[in-house]
KEKE-3310 file (N, C-alpha, C; in steps of 0.2 Angstrom, whole numbers, plus 5000, padded with zeros to 4 digits):
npx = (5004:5003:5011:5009:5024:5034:5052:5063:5076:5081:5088:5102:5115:5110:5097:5096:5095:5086:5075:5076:5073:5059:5052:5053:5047:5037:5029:5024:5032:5039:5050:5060:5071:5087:5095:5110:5116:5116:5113:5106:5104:5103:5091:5080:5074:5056:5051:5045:5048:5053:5061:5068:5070:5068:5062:5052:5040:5029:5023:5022:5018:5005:4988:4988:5000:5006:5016:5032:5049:5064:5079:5085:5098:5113:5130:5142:5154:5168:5164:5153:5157:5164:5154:5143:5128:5121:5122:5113:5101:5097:5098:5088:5081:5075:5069:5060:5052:5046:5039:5029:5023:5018:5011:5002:4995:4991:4999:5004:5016:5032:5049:5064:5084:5094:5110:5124:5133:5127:5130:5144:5158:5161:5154:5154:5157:5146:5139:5121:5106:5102:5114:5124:5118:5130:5133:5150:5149:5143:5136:5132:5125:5115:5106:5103:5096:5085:5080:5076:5063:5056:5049:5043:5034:5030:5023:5015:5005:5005:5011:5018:5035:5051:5067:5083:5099:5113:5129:5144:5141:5144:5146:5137:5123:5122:5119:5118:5124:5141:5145:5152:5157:5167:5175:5176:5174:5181:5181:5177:5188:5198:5198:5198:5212:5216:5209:5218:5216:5221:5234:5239:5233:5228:5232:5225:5233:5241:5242:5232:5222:5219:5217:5227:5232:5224:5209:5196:5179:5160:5155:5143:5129:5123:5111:5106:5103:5093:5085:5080:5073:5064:5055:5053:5046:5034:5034:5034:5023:5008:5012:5022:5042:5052:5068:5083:5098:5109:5119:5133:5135:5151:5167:5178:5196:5205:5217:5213:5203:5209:5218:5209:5203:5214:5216:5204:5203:5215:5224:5240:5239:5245:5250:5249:5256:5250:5248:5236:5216:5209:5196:5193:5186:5195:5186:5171:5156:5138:5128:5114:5103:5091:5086:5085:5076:5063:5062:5064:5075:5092:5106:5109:5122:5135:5150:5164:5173:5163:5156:5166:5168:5156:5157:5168:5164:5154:5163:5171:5163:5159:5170:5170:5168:5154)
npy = (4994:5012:5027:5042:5055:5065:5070:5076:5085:5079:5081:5075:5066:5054:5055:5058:5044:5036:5043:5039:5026:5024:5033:5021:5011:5015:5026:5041:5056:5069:5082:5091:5101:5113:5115:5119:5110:5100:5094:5101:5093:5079:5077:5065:5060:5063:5067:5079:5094:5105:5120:5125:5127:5117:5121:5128:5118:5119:5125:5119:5106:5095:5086:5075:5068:5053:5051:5055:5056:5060:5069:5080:5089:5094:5088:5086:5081:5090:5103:5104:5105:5118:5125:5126:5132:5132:5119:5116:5125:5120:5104:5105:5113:5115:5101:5103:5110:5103:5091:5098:5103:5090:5088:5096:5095:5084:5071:5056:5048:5045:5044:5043:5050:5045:5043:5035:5041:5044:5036:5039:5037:5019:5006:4993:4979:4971:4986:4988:4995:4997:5004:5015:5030:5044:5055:5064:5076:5088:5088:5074:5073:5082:5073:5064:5071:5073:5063:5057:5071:5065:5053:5059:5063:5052:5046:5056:5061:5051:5048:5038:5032:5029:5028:5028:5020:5027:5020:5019:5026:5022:5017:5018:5023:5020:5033:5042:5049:5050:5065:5076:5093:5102:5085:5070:5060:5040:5032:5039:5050:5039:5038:5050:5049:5038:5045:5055:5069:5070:5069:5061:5048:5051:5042:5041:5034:5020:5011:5005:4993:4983:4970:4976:4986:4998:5010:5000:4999:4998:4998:5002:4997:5013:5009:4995:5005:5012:5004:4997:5011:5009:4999:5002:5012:5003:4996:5005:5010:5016:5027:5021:5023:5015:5011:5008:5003:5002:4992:4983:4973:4970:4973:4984:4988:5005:5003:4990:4995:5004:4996:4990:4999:5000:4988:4987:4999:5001:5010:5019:5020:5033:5033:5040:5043:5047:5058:5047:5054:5064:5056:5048:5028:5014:5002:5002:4994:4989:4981:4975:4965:4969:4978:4968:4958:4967:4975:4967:4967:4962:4964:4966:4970:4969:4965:4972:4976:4976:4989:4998:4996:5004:5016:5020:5020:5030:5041:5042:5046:5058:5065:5064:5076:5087)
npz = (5000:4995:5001:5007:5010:5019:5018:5027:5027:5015:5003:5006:5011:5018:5018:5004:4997:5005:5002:4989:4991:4995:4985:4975:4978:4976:4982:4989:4990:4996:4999:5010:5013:5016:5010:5015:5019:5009:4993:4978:4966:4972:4977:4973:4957:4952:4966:4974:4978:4992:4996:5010:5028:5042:5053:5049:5047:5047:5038:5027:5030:5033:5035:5024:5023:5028:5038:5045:5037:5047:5044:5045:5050:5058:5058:5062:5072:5077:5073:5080:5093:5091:5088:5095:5100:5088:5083:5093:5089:5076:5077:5090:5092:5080:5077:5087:5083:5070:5077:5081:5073:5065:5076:5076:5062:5063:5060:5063:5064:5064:5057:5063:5062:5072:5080:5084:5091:5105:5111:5116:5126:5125:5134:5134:5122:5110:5107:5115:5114:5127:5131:5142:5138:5135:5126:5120:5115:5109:5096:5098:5109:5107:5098:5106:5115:5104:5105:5119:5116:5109:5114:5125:5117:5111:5122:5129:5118:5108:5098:5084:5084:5078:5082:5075:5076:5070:5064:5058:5041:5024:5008:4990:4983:4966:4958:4970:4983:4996:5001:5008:5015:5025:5022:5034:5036:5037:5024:5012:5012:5011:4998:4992:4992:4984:4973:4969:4975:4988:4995:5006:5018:5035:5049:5065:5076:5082:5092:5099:5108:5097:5083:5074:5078:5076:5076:5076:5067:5066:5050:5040:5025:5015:5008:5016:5026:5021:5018:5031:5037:5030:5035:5047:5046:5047:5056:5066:5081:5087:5100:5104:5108:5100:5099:5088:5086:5070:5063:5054:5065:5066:5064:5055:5054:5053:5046:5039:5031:5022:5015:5008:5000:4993:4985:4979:4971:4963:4966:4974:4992:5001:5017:5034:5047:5064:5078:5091:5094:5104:5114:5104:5105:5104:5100:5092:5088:5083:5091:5081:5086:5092:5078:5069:5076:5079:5069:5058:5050:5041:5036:5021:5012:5020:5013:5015:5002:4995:4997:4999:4985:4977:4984:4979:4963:4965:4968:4957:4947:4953:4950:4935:4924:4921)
capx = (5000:5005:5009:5014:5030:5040:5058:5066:5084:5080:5094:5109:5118:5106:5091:5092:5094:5079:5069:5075:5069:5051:5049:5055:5043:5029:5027:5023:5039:5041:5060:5061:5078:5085:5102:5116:5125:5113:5113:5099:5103:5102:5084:5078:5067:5050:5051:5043:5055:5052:5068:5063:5071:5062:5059:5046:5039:5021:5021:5021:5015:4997:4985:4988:5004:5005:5024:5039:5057:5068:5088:5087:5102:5119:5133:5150:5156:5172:5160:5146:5162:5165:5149:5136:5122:5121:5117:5106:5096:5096:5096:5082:5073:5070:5064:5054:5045:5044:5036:5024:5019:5015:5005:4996:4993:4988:5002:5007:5019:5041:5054:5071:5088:5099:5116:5130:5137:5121:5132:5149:5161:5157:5155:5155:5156:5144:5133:5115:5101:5099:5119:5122:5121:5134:5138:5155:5150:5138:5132:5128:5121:5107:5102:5100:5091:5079:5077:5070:5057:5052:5049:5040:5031:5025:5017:5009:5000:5002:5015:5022:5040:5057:5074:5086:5103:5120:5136:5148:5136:5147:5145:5132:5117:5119:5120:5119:5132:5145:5148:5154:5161:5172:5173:5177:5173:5187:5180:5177:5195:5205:5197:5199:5220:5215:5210:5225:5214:5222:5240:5237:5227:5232:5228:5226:5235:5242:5242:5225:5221:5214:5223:5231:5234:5219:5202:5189:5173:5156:5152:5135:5128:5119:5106:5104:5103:5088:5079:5078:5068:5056:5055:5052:5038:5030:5037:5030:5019:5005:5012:5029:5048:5058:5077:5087:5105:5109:5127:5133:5138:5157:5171:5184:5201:5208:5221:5209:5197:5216:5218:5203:5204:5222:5214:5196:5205:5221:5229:5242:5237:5251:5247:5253:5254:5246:5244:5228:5213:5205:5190:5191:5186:5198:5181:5163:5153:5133:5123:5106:5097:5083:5082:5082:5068:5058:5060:5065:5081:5095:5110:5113:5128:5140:5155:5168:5174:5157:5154:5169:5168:5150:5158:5173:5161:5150:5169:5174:5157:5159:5176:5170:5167:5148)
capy = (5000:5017:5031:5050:5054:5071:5067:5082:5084:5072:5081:5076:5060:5047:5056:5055:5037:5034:5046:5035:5018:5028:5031:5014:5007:5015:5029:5047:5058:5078:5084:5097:5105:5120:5115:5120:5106:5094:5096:5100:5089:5074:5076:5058:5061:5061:5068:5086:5096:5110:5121:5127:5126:5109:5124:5130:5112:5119:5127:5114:5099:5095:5078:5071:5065:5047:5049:5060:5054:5066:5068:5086:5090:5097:5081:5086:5083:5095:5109:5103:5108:5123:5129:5121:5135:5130:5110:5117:5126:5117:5100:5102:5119:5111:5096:5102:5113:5098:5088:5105:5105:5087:5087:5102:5091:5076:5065:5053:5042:5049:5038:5049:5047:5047:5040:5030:5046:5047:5032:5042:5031:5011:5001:4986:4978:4977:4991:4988:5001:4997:5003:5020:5035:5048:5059:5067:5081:5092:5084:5069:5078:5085:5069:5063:5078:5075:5057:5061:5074:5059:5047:5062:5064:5047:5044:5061:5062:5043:5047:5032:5034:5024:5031:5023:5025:5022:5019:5022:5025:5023:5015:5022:5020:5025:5042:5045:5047:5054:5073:5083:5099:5097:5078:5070:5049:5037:5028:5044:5051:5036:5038:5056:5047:5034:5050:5061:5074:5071:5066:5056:5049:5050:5038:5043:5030:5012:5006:5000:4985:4980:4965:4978:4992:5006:5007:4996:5003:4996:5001:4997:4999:5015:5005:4996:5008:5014:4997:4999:5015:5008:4992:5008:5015:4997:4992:5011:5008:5021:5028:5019:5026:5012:5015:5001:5001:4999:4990:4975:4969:4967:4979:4984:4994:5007:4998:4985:5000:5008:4993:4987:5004:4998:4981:4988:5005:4999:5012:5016:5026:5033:5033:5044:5042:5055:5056:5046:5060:5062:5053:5040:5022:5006:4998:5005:4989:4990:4975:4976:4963:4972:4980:4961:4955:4971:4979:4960:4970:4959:4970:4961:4971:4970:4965:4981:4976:4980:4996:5002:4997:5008:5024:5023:5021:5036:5046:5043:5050:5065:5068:5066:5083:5086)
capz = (5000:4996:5005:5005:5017:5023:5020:5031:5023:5009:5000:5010:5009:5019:5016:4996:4997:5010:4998:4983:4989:4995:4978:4970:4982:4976:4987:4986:4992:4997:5000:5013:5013:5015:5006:5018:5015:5004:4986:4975:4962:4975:4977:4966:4952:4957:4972:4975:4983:4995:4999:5019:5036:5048:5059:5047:5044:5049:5032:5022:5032:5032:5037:5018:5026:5032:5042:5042:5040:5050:5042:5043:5055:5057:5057:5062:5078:5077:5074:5088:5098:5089:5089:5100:5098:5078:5085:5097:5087:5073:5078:5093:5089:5071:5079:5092:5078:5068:5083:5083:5066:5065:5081:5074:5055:5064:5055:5072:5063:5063:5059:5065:5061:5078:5081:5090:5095:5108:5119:5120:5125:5124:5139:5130:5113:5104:5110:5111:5115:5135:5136:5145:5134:5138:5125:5122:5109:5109:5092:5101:5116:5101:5093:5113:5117:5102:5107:5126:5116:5106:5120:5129:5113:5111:5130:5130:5112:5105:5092:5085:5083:5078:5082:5071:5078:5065:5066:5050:5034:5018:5003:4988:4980:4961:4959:4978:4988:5000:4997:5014:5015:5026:5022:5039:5036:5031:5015:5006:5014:5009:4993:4989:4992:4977:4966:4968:4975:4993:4996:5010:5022:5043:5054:5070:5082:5079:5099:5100:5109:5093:5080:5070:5083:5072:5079:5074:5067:5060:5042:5036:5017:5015:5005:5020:5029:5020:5021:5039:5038:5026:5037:5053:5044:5048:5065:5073:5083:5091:5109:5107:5104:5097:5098:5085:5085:5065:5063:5053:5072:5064:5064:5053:5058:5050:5040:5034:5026:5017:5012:5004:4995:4987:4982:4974:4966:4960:4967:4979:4996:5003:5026:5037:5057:5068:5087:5092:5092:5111:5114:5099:5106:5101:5096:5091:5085:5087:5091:5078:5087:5090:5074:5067:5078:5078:5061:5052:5047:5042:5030:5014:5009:5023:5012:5015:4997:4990:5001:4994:4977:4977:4987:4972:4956:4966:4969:4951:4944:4954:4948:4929:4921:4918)
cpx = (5004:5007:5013:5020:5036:5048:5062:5073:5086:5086:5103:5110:5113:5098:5089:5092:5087:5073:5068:5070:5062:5048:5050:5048:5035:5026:5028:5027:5041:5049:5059:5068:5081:5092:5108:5121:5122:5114:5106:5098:5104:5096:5082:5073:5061:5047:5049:5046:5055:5058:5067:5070:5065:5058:5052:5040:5030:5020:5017:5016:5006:4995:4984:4993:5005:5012:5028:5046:5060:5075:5088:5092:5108:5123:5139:5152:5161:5167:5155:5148:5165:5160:5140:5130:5120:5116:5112:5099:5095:5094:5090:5078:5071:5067:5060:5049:5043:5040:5027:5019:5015:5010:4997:4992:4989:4992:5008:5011:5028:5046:5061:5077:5093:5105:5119:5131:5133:5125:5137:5153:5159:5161:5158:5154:5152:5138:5126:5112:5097:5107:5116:5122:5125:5139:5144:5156:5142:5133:5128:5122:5114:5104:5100:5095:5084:5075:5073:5064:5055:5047:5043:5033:5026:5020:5015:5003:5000:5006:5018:5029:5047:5061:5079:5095:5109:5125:5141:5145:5141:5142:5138:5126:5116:5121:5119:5121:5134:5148:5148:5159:5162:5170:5177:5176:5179:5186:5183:5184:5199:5203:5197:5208:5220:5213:5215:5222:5217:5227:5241:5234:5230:5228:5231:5228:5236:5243:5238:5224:5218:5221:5226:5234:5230:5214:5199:5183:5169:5154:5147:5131:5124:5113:5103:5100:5095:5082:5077:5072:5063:5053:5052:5045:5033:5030:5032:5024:5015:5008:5019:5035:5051:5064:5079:5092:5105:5117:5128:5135:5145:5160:5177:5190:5203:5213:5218:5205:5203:5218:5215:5202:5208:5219:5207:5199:5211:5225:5232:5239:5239:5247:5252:5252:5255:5246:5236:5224:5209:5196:5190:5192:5191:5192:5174:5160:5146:5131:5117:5102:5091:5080:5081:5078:5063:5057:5060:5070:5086:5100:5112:5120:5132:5149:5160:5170:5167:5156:5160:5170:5161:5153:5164:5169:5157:5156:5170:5168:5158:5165:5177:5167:5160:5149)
cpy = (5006:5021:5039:5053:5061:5067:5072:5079:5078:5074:5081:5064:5053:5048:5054:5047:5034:5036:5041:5028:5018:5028:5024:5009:5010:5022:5036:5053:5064:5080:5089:5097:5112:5120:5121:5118:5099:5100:5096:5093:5080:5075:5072:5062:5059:5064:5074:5088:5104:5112:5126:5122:5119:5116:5126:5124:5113:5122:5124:5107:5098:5085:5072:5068:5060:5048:5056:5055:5059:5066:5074:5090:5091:5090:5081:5088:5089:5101:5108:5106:5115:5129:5126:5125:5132:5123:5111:5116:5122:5109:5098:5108:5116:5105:5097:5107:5107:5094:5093:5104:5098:5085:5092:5100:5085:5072:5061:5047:5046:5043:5045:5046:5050:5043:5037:5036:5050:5042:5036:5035:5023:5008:4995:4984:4971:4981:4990:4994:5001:5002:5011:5025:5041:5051:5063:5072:5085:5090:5078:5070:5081:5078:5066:5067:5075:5067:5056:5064:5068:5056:5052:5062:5056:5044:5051:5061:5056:5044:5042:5034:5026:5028:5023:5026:5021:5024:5021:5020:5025:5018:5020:5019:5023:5029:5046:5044:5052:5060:5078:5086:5101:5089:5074:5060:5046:5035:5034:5048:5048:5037:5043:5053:5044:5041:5054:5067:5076:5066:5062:5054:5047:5045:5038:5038:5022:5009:5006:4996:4982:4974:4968:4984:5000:5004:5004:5000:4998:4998:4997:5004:5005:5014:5000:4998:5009:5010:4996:5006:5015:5003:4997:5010:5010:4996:4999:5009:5013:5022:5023:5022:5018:5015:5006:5005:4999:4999:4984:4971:4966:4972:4980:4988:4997:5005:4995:4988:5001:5001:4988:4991:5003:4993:4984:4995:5002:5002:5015:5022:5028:5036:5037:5042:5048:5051:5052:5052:5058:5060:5046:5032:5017:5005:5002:4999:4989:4982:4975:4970:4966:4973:4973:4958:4962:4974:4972:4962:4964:4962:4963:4965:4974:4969:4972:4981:4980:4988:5001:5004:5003:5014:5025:5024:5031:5042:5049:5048:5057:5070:5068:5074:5082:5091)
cpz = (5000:5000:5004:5012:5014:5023:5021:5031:5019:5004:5001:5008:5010:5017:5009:4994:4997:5004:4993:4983:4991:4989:4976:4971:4979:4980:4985:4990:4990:5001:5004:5015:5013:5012:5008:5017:5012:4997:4982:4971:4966:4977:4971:4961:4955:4962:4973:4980:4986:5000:5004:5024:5038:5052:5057:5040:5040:5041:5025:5024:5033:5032:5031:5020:5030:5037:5039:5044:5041:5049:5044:5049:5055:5061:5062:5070:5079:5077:5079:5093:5098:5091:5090:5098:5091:5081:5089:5095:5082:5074:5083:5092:5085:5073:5083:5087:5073:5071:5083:5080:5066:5070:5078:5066:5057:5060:5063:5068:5063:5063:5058:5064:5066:5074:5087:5093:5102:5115:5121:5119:5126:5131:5139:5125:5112:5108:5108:5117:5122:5138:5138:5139:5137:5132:5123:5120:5108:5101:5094:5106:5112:5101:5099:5115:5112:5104:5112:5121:5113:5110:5120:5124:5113:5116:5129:5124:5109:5098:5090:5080:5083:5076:5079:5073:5072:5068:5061:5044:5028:5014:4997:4986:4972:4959:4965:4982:4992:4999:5005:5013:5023:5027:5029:5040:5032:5025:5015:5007:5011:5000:4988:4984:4985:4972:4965:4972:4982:4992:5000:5013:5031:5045:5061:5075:5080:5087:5102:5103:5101:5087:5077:5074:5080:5074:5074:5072:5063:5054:5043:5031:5018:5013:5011:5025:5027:5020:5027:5041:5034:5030:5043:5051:5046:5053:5068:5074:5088:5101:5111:5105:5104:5095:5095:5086:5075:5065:5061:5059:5071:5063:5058:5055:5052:5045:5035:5029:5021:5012:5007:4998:4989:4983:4976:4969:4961:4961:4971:4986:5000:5012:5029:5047:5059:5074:5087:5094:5099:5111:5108:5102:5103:5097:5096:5084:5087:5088:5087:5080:5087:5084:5069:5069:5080:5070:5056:5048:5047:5034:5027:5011:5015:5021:5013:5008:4993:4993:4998:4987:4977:4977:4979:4966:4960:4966:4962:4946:4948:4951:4941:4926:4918:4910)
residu = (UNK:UNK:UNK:UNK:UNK:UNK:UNK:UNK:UNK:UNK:UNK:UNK:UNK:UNK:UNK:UNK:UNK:UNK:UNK:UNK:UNK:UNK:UNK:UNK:UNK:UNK:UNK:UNK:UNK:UNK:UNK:UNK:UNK:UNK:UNK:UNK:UNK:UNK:UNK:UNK:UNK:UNK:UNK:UNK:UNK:UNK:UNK:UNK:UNK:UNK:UNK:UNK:UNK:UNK:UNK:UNK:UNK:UNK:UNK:UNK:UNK:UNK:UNK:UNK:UNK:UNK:UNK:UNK:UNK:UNK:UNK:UNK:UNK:UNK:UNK:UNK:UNK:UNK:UNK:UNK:UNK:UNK:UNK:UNK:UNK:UNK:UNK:UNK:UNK:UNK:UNK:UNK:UNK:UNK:UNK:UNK:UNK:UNK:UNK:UNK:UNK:UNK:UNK:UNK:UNK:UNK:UNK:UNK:UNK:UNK:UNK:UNK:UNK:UNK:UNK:UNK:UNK:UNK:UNK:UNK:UNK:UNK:UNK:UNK:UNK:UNK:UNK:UNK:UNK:UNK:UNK:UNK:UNK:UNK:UNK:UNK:UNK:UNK:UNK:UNK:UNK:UNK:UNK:UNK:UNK:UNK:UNK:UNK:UNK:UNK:UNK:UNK:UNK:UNK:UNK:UNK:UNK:UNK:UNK:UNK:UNK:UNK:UNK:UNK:UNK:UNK:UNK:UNK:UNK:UNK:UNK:UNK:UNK:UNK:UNK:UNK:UNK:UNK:UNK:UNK:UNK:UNK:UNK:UNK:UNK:UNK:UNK:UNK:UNK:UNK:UNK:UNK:UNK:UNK:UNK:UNK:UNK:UNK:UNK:UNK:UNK:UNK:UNK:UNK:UNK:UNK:UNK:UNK:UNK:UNK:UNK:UNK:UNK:UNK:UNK:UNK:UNK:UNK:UNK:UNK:UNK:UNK:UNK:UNK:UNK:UNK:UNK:UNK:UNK:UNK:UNK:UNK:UNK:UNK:UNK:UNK:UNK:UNK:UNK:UNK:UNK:UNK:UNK:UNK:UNK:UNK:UNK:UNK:UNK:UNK:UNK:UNK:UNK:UNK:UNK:UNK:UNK:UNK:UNK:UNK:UNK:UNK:UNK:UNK:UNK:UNK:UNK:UNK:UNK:UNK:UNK:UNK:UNK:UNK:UNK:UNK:UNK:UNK:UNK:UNK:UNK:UNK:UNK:UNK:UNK:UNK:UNK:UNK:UNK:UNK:UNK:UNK:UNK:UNK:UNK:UNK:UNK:UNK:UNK:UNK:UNK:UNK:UNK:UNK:UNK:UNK:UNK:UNK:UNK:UNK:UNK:UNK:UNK:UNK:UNK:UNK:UNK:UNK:UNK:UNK:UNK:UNK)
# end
């Protein structure tokens, strides 16, 4: 069955995805962006596309609306720390007018796009959705913040809501992909290395407890990724918040990514050693139980091999000349 769905910062990396396979699926699909740091031309075809603040949701939103998916948010931890008011405002002002406007449309269904970075540092490996949260970033400290209004939201007015929290999103889908200014995630890093466009790539610390002494981190497909919030729009449930973990539950280390690069590009990537960077965990692995017995999630493209092939074909198409 059809349906019409708010995809708040649907022109940014995970959002164009999520919007694409809404369409693919059938489904009737409005873009709300104010394109800070999304791109026009990553709004799918199809997709009506309204260029606005979340803050100014009320505008547009209305009780034709079965759901909202919520992306629209500022990313960067280093700036969180730079500049905290920005994530304030931005990631809970824009969601608590979000939250407003759908209360004020009558559309009680949200699936939101939280993160790992709401635990801080990891208790224990692999992290599921009972551990402590304890932010270390005022980005994280947002996307927590918006989770409590959730919750709060769902027992007082009967919204049904699924927070979905990730871990390291690479790979592409197509023609949509990973494009930050400042770009800040390894793939797309070690891959600039592979195009010439960046000399090298650092890695911050080789005395890890871990096998190869680089931290460990979960990748998972952003194709994936976006099957989970289609799989969300089904699982929410009137008057609950659902919090998933999404993570292949398997880690790779920084070397292992560099050199997966070297094997799938063919070409060479020259590493540099850097102090370790404070606060960065040995290991960040999620546990996605839950989201496998509540959503029915189970990632078909956990290969690192293929995630990267993906992120390179998406690189190289950015780097041909239109």
């Amino acid at each position: 069955m059809s349906g019409k769905y708010l995809v708040t910062g649907g022109a940014g990396y995970v959002g164009s995805v999520v919007a694409t396979h809404l369409l693919e699926a059938g489904h009737e699909v409005t873009v709300l962006d104010d394109l800070s740091t999304g791109f026009r031309e990553a709004v799918p075809e199809g997709a009506e596309f309204v260029e606005g603040r979340v803050h100014d949701a009320v505008k547009w939103l209305d009780p034709s609306y079965d759901a909202v998916l919520h992306f629209a948010a500022s990313s960067q931890v280093g700036e969180s720390v730079a500049k905290p008011e920005k994530y304030w405002d931005n990631n809970v002002g824009g969601s608590m007018a979000l939250l407003e406007a759908m209360r004020a449309a009558g559309v009680r269904k949200l699936v939101f796009s939280s993160t790992a970075a709401t635990y801080g540092e990891p208790v224990s490996t692999p992290i599921t959705e009972t551990d402590p949260t304890a932010p270390t970033s005022p980005y994280g400290a947002t996307k927590l913040a918006v989770d409590h209004m959730i919750g709060g939201e769902c027992v007082a007015h009967g919204l049904a809501a699924v927070s979905l929290r990730y871990f390291n999103v690479a790979g592409a889908y197509g023609s949509y992909g990973e494009r930050h200014d400042p770009e800040s995630h390894l793939i797309p890093l070690v891959l600039q290395v592979a195009l010439g466009t960046r000399e090298s790539v650092s890695v911050y610390g080789d005395d890890y407890p871990t096998p190869d002494g680089t931290c460990v981190r979960d990748y998972i497909h952003v194709a994936d990724l976006a099957d989970a919030h289609l799989l969300a729009l089904t699982a929410a449930a009137e008057g609950e918040h659902l919090i998933c973990n999404l993570g292949n539950g398997s880690g790779f280390s920084v070397r292992e990514v560099i050199e997966t690069v070297r094997t799938v590009t063919g070409h060479p990537v020259p590493e540099v050693a850097a102090a370790r960077r404070a606060g960065d965990p040995a290991v960040l692995v999620a546990s996605a139980a839950t989201a496998r017995e509540r959503l029915g999630w189970t990632p078909t493209r956990a290969d690192l091999a293929g995630i990267v092939a993906d992120a390179w074909a998406f690189a190289r198409r950015e780097e041909t000349p239109r």
